[in-house]
C-alpha positions as CSV (number, residue, x, y, z in Angstrom):
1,X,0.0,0.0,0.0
2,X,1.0,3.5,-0.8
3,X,-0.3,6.2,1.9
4,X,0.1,9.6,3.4
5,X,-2.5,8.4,6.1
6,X,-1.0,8.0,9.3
7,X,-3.8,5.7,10.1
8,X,-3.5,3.3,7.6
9,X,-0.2,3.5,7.7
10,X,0.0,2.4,11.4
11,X,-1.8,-0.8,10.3
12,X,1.7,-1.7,8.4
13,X,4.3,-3.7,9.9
14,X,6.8,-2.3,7.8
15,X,7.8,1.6,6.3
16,X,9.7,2.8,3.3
17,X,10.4,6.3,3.3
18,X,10.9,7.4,-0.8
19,X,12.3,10.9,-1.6
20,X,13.0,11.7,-5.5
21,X,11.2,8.5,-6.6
22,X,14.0,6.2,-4.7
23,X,14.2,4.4,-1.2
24,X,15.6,6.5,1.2
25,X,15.1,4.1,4.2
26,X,13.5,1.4,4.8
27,X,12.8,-0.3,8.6
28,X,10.6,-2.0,10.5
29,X,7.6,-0.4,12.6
30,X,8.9,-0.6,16.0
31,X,12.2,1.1,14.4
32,X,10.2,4.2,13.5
33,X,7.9,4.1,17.2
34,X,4.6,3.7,15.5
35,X,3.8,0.5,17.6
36,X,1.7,3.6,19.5
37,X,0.4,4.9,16.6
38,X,1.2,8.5,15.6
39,X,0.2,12.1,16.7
């Protein structure tokens, strides 16, 4: 899935941060803190 929703995105157990259309990170939830959702 491909999202700007921090909702949905929460739901994911894995993030890939793109910037100029390549993979500028890529980790695991619990990496990023979102096990507790964001906001």
């Amino acid at each position: 899935m491909v999202t700007h929703d921090p909702g949905l995105a929460s739901q994911a157990d894995r993030m890939l941060l793109l910037r100029d259309g390549t993979v500028a990170a890529s980790d695991i939830r619990s990496a990023w803190g979102l096990e507790r959702g964001w906001g």
